[in-house]
BANUKOL-82719 format. One line per 2 residues: number of its first residue (from 1); their letters; for each residue x, y, z of C-alpha. Coordinates in steps of 0.05 Angstrom, whole numbers. Layout:
<nodes>
NUM> a> X Y Z; ...
</nodes>
This chain:
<nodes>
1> xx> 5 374 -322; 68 383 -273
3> xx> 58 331 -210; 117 344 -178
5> xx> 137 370 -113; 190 429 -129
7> xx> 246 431 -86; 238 503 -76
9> xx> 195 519 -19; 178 594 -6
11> xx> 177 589 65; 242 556 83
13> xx> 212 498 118; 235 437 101
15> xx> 194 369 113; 242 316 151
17> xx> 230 245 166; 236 248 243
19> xx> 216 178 262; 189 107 235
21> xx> 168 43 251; 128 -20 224
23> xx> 85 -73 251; 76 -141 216
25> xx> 22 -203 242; 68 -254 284
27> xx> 35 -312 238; 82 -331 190
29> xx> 62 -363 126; 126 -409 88
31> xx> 131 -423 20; 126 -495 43
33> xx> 57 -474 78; 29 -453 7
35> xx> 50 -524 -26; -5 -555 19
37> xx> -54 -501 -15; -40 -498 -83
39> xx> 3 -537 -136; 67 -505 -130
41> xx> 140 -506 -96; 183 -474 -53
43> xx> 231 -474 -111; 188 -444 -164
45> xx> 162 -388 -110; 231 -364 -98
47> xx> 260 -372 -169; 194 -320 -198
49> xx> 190 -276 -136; 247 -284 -80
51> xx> 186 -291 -35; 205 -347 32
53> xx> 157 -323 76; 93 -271 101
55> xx> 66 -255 160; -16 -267 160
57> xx> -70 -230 194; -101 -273 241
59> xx> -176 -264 240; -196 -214 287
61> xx> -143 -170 259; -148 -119 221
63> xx> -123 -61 183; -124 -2 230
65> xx> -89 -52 281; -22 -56 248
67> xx> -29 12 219; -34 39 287
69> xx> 17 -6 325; 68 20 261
71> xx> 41 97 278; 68 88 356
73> xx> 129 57 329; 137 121 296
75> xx> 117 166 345; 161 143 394
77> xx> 215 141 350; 204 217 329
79> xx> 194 228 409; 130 269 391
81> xx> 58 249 426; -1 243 397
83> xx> -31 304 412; 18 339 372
85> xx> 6 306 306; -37 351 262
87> xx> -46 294 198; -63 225 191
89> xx> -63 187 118; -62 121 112
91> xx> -53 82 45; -90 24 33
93> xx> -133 -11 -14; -147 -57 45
95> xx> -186 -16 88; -224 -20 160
97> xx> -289 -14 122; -326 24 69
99> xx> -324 86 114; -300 108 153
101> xx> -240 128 136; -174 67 168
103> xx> -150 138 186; -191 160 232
105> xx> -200 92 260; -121 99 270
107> xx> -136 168 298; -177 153 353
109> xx> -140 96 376; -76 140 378
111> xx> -113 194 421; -86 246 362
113> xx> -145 288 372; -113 348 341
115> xx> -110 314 282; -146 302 212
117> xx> -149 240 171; -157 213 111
119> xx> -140 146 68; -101 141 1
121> xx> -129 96 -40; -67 93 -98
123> xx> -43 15 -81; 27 3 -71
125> xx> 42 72 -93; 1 100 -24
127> xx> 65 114 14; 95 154 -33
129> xx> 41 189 -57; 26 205 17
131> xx> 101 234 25; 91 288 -35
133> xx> 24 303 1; 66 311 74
135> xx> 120 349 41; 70 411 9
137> xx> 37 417 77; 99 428 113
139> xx> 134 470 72; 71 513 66
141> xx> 85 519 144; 12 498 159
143> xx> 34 437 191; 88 414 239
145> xx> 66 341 253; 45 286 200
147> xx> 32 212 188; 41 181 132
149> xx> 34 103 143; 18 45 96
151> xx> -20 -8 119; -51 -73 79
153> xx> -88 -134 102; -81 -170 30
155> xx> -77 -234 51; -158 -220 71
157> xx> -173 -212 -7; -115 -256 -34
159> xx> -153 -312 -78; -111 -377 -54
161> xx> -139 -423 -113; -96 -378 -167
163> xx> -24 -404 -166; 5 -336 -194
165> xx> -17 -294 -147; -25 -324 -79
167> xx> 49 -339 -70; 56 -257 -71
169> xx> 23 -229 -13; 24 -207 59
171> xx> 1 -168 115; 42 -112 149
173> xx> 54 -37 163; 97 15 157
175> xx> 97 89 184; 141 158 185
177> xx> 124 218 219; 149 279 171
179> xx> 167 338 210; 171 416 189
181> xx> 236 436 206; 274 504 193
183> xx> 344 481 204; 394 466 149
185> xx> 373 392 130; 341 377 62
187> xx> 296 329 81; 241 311 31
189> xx> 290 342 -23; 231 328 -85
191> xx> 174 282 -101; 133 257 -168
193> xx> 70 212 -170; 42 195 -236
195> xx> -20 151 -257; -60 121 -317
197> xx> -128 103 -306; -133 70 -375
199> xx> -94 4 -347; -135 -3 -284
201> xx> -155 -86 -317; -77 -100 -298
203> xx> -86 -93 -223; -155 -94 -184
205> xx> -207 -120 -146; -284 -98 -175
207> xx> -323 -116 -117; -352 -85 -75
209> xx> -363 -22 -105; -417 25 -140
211> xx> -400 -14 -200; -413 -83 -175
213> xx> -447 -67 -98; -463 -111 -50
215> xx> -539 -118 -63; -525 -139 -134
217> xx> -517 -217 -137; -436 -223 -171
219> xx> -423 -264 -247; -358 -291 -205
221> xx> -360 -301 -127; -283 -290 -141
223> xx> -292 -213 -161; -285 -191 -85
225> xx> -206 -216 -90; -152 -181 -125
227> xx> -142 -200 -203; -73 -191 -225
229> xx> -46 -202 -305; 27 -209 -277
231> xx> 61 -203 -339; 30 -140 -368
233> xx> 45 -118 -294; 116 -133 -305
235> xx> 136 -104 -355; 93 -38 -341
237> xx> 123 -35 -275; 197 -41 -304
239> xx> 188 17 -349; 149 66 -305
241> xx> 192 54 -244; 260 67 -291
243> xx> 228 125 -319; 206 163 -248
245> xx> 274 148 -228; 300 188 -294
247> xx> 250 244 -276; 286 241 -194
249> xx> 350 245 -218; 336 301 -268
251> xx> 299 347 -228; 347 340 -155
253> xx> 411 351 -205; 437 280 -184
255> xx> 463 219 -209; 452 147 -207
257> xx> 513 150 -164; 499 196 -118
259> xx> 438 160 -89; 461 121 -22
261> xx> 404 74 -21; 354 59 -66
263> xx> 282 27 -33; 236 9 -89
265> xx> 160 -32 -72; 175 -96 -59
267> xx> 132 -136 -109; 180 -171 -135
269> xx> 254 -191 -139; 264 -203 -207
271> xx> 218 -133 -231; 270 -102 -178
273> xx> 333 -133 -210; 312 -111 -276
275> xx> 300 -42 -257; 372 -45 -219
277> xx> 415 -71 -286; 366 -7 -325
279> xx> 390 48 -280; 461 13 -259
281> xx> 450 10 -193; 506 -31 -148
283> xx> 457 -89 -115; 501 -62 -50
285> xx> 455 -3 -54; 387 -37 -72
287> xx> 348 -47 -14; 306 -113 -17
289> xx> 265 -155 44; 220 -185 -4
291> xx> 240 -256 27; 207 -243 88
293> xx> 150 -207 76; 125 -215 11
295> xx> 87 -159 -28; 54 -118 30
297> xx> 32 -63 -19; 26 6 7
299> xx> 61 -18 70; 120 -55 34
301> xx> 164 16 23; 154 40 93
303> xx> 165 -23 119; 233 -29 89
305> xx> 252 44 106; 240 33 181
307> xx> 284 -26 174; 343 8 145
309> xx> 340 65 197; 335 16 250
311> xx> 394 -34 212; 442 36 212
313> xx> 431 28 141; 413 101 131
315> xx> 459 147 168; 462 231 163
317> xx> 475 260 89; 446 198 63
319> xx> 395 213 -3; 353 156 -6
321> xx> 301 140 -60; 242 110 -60
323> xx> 197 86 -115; 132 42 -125
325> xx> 78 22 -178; 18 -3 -170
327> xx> -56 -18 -188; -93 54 -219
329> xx> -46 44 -250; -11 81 -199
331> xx> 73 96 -193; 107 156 -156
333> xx> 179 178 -116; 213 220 -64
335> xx> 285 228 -63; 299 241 14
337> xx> 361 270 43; 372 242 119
</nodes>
């Protein structure tokens, strides 16, 4: 089955990133901080991960908060209101609630009543799958206005007696508002999302659901916090993210080379090395913030994107590419010219 984007649209439109912005908790948690929680160091955290610090959620925040702080960010950035947005997805696997959707919590708080909404539920891979949904809306012309944010509260189902995984995670969001546009820029040139349902044991969290719902008394209290097997992860991660990247550069006619900036998930700095040294990428051209913000999941890419725009590190005739994996097992890309 082909699950790409083409990069042919028959109606000329093309789907542009006009504006984007992010929103992480002011609470920061150090690497220092986590040595007073579990047996571990500051040393060993950034030697594994590159992690320093997170920002935390403080407990009467939530979700749709910094998802919709990150969507004004954007907004205002695009210089388009609410009222003229006509989409609003939101990837998460940390939502407002059961239903409804984070979306449409995001929604209403915007005052986007024009607008429809819906979540993504594909992990860190949200964002990007998101994009590829943006970009065959607007170059079908039925849309002129969408959001695509990410948006994760992680820290609220982070399980802080497992040394492995609690060093890894924080709370933040990310946003762009993807524009039709019938001028001569490229914008959201292509885009690929891929998944395997058989490895969903690598990255999850099985409660609650139908499978193990709430009025069902749990084998393990710690079944309502993400499980993660970080080496199968790794390695999986490594060779899907190198092989999407193949499939980019195939497809758009480019080379490793021609890419200005490459913004992969930020789960980790040493599965993002690896993947650099695969696909010879110059580490000048790897964008990484991993250090201050930790994995943030679907909100990790957009959050880095909006920081790169807002650093000058993205500047017109730019092609940017952007890549995550994550639990489904999840993993997609969109190559972006700016």
């Amino acid at each position: 089955m082909d699950n790409s984007a083409d990069t042919c649209p028959s109606s000329g439109y093309h789907p542009i990133i006009k504006g984007t912005g992010s929103h992480v908790p002011e609470k920061i948690l150090t690497n220092e901080d986590l040595t007073r929680i579990v047996d571990t160091s500051d040393e060993w955290i950034t030697t594994r991960t590159g992690i320093k610090t997170r920002h935390v959620v403080s407990e009467d925040q939530s979700t749709a908060m910094l998802a919709t702080e990150a969507a004004r960010k954007a907004l205002d950035s695009a210089g388009v209101v609410a009222t003229e947005v006509d989409l609003i997805m939101v990837g998460t696997v940390t939502p407002e609630m059961v239903f409804p959707s984070t979306a449409c919590f995001v929604q209403d708080a915007l005052g986007a009543v024009n607008a429809w909404a819906f979540d993504l539920a594909a992990a860190c891979s949200g964002f990007v799958y998101g994009l590829c949904i943006a970009q065959q809306f607007i170059r079908t012309g039925r849309y002129k206005n969408i959001l695509v944010i990410g948006a994760e509260t992680l820290t609220k189902i982070t399980n802080y007696q497992d040394r492995q995984s609690c060093i890894l995670f924080g709370d933040g969001a990310g946003a762009a508002l993807v524009q039709r546009s019938d001028g001569p820029s490229r914008g959201i040139m292509y885009g690929s999302c891929a998944a395997d349902g058989s490895g969903w044991t690598s990255l999850n969290c099985l409660a609650y659901g139908s499978r193990h719902p709430v009025t069902k008394p749990l084998d393990d209290p710690n079944m309502v916090l993400m499980n993660i097997n970080g080496r199968e992860v790794y390695h999986l991660a490594v060779r899907r993210i190198v092989e999407m990247v193949e499939d980019c550069m195939e497809n758009c006619h480019l080379s490793i080379e021609d890419i200005s900036l490459f913004i992969p998930h930020q789960m980790n700095a040493r599965i993002i090395e690896s993947v650099g040294k695969r696909l010879k990428f110059n580490n000048d051209r790897i964008f990484i913030n991993i250090d201050k913000y930790g994995n943030t999941s679907a909100a990790s890419i957009p959050i880095a994107l909006d920081e790169c725009v807002r650093q000058g590190r993205i500047t017109t005739g730019d092609i940017v590419l952007l890549v995550a994996f994550g639990g489904g097992l999840t993993w997609g890309a969109n190559v972006i010219e700016f």
